[in-house]
N, C-alpha and C positions, 0 to 999 in steps of 0.2 A: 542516560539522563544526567546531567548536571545537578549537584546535589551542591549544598551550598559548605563551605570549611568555616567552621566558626572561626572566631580571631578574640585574643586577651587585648579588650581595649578599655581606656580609661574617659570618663566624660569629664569637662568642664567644669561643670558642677559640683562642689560639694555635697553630701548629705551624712547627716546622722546616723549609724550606724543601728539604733535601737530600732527594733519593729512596733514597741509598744511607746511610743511617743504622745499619743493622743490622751491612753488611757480607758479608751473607748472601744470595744469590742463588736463589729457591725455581726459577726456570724450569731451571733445569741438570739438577734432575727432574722435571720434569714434560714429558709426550710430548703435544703435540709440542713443543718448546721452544720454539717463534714459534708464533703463530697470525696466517696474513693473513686477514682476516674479510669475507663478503659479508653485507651484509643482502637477505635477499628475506623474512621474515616470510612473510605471507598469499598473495604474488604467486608463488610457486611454483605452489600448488594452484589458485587462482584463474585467474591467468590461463593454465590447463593446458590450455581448451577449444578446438576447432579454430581454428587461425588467430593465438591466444593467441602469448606472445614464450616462456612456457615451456612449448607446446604439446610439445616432443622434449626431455624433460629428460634423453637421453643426450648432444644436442647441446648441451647448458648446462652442464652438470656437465665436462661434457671441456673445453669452454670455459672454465671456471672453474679449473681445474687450469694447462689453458696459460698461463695471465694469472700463476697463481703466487698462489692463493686457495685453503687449503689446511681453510678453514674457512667453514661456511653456517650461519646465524643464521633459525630456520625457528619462525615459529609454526604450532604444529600443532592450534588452536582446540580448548582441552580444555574451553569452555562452550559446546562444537558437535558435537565427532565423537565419536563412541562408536567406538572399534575395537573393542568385542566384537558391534557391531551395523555391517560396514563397509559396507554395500549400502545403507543408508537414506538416501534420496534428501534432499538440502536446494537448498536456492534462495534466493540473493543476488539482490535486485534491482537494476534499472540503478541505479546511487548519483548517476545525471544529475552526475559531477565528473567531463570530461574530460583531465584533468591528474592524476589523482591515480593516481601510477607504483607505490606498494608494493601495493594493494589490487587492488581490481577497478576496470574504469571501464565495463562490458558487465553485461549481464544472465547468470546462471551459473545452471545448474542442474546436478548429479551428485552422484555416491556418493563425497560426498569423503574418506570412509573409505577406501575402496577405492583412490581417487587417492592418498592418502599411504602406503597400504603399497605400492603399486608405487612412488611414488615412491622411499621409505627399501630397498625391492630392492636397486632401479638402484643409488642411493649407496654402499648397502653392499660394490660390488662393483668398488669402486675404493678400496683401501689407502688410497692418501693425503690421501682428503678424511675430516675431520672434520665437528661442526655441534654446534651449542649451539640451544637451546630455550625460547622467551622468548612469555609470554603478551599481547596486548592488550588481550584483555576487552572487543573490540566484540560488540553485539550486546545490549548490556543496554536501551539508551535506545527506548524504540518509539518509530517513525516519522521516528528518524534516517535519515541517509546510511548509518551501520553498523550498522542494526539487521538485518538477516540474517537466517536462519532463527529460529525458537524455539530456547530455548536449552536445556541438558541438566537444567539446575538454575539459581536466581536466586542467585547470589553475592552477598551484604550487604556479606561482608567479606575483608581476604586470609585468613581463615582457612579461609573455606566455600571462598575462590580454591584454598587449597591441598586443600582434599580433592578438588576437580576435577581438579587434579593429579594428585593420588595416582591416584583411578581409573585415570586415562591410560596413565600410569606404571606401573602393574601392569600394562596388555596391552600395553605398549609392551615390557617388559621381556620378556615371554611371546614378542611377534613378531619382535621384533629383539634383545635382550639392551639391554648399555649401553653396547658397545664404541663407542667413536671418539666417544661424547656426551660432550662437553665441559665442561656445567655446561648449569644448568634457572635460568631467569628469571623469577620468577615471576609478576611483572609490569613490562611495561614504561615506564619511565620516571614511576617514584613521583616526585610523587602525579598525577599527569594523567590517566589511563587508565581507571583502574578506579571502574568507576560508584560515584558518591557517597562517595565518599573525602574529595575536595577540602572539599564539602558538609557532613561530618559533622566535618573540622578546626576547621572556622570555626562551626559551630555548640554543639560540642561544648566548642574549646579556645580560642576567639578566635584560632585560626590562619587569616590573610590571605597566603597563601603567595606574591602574585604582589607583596605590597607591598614584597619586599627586607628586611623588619627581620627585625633576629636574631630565632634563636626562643629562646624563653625554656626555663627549663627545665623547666618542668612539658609544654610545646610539646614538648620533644625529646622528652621520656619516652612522650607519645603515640604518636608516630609510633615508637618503638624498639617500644612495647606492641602497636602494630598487627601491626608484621613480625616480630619475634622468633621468638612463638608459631609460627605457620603455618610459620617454616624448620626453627627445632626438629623441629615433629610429621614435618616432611616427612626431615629427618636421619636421625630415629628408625626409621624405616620405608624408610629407602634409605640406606646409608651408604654404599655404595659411588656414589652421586653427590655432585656437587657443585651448592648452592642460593645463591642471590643474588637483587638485584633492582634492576633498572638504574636508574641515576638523570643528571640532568645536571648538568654541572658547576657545581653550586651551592656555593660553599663552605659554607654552612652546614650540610650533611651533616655537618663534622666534626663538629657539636656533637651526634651522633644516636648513643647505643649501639649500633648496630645490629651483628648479625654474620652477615657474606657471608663465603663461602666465597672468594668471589672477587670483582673488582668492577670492575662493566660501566658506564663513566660517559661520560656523552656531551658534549664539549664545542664550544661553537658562537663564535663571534664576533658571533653574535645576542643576545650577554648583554652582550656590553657595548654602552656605553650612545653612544657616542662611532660607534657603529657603526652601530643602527641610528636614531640622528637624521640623518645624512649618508642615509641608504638609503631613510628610510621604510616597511620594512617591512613591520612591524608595526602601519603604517597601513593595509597591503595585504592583511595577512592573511588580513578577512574575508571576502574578496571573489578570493582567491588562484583557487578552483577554479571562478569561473564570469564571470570576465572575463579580458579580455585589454589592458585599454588602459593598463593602470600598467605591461607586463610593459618596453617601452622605456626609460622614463624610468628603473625601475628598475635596470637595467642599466647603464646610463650613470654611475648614482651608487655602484652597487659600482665601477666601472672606478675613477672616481673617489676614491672615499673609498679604494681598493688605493692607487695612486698616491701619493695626499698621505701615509698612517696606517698603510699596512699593519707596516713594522716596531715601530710603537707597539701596534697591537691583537696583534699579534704575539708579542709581548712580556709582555702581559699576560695572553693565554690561555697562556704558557711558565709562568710564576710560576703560575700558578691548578693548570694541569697537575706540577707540582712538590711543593705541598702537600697534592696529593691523593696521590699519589705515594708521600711519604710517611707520610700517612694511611693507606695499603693495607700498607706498609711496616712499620708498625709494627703491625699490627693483623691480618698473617697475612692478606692478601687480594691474592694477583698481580692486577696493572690491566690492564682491556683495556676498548679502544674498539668499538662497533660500527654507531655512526653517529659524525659528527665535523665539528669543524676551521671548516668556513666559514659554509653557509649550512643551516639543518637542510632548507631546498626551493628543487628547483628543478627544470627540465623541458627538454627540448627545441624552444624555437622560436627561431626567426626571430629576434626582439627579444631574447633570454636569450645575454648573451657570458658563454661558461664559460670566457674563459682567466683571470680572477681567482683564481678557483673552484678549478683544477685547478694553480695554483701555488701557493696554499695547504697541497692535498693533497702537495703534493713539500715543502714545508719540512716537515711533518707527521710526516713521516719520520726524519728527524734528532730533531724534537723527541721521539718516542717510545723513540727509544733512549737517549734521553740519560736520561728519564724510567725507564730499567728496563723498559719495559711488556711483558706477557706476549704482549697481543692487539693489534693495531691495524686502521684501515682507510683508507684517502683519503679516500675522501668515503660519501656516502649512498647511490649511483647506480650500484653494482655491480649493476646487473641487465641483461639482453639488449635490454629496448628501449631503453636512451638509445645514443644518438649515439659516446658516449666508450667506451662497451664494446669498439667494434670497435679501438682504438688497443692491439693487444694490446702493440707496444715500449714505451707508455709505462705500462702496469698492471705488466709484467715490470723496468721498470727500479724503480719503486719496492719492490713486494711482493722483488725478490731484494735488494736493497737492507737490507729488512728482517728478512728470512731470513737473512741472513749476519752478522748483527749480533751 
């Protein structure tokens, strides 16, 4: 799979630096007024089959609560499930990527209609979890690693993305209502996801999105022309939710009319550049889910490159985190994280030292309040099977941390 290299780019655009420019504070209503954020996306339903790490999703969810994670980030594959049809059987094959912790990494077969209305039961019937709802859009590419069952319909664009939406969202509304959904994503981490997107920039508008140059302006207005429409249509027809579309902390967003309701931005220390030449990476990339022999050396060089840089790279995802901040600020959009901070992957072995990793996620903390931010989360990896899950003192010391801010 093609995973996307972030890039240290600059917009056009000036902005002010301050988060608190208005003076006006929107989280003080809104419920819940912190949100501590899990990602499991796919790996809820997915890995829900015997033996799976969210085979007792009473056992997860109660766990998730104790850690002080009052919010789940759930794709619920609206170019896959029919809930007016939940019984119909689909099948994931082995993705042969045994590393790969949010998806599947087994062969899956089941009614995963039926899996997510038991699922959203359970949820429902603990008060104080919330969740938010964010699309991938695997499953377009045949003979990928995420090519999946056939799909419900061929999504060209986010617009046809959002009527797939909408479907959903009518029986979702019918089976569960909209209480304690937080906001709908409509796709995850524009532009990388959603088939042929990337494709139709650079064909369409001379948009090179991994090259780092500003985008121009006729570039912006593209990309506002893609998303606008489909959140409108989707406003019009749900106002009682809120619409967005998560992106990563690229500054040059500022330069994009876009309008989120809210906004879900993902920021890595993989963007700077200072980062991963000391790490290599992004050298590694390609090669992330089916070897194991760079996983050492790479470790070594995060330990290292924390050591000599970390208050420099520090520093500069603080400032990056600051004008977005006030980007959301002045533009009627509370900020939240739902992936973050260090490294967008990483895994449990042997060779992989997470103590860099997990003292990022604790400065992370400070830096989000300082930031105003509505949502946050420490890292990627809030799921049952890493390692770090079971450290319930140290998920409780930062999420209350954050909760009492």
């Amino acid at each position: 799979m093609d995973m996307p290299a972030q890039v240290s780019a600059q917009p056009n655009r000036r902005t002010h630096a301050s988060a608190t420019s208005s003076g006006y504070d929107p989280r003080e209503q809104l419920a819940p007024r912190r949100l501590t954020m899990a990602m499991w996306d796919q790996a809820f339903l997915l890995r829900h089959g015997a033996g799976g790490s969210f085979a007792d999703w009473d056992r997860v969810l109660d766990e998730t609560l104790e850690r002080g994670y009052n919010t789940v980030r759930l794709d619920p594959m609206p170019q896959w499930i029919d809930l007016a049809a939940p019984d119909r059987e689909l099948h994931w094959p082995d993705p042969q990527q045994p590393y790969m912790p949010w998806c599947w990494n087994t062969a899956v077969t089941a009614p995963a209609g039926r899996w997510l209305i038991e699922f959203m039961e359970k949820l429902l019937t603990r008060p104080a979890m919330h969740y938010t709802l964010s699309a991938w859009w695997f499953g377009f590419k045949a003979g990928s690693a995420h090519s999946g069952p056939p799909v419900l319909a061929q999504a060209r664009n986010h617009t046809e993305g959002a009527e797939l939406w909408a479907a959903q969202l009518r029986e979702w509304e019918k089976r569960f209502g909209f209480d304690r959904l937080v906001y709908v994503d409509l796709a995850n981490e524009v532009p990388y996801f959603f088939p042929g997107f990337l494709e139709r920039m650079k064909k369409e508008h001379g948009l090179e999105w991994g090259s780092g140059a500003p985008f121009t302006a006729e570039q912006a207005a593209a990309i506002a022309a893609e998303l606008n429409p489909p959140l409108a249509a989707l406003r019009r027809e749900f106002p009682a939710l809120r619409f967005t579309a998560s992106i990563h902390g690229d500054l040059r967003w500022l330069d994009v009319p876009v309008e989120f309701d809210c906004l879900d931005v993902h920021f890595y220390a993989d963007a700077d550049p200072r980062w991963e030449q000391r790490t290599k990476f992004h050298t590694h990339m390609p090669y992330l889910f089916t070897r194991d022999d760079w996983q050492a050396d790479y470790s070594e060089r995060c330990r290292q490159t924390a050591a000599a840089i970390a208050p420099m790279l520090r520093q500069r995802q603080r400032a990056k985190l600051m004008r977005v901040a006030a980007w959301a600020d002045e533009h009627g959009m509370p900020l939240t994280t739902t992936e973050s901070w260090a490294s967008w992957y990483s895994f449990d072995s042997p060779d992989l030292d997470w103590g860099w990793l997990l003292d990022w996620a604790a400065w992370s903390v400070e830096d989000a309040i300082d930031a105003r931010m509505w949502g946050w989360t420490p890292h990627n990896y809030l799921q049952p099977h890493f390692a770090n899950w079971q450290d319930v003192a140290w998920h409780r010391r930062l999420t209350d941390r954050f909760l009492q801010s």
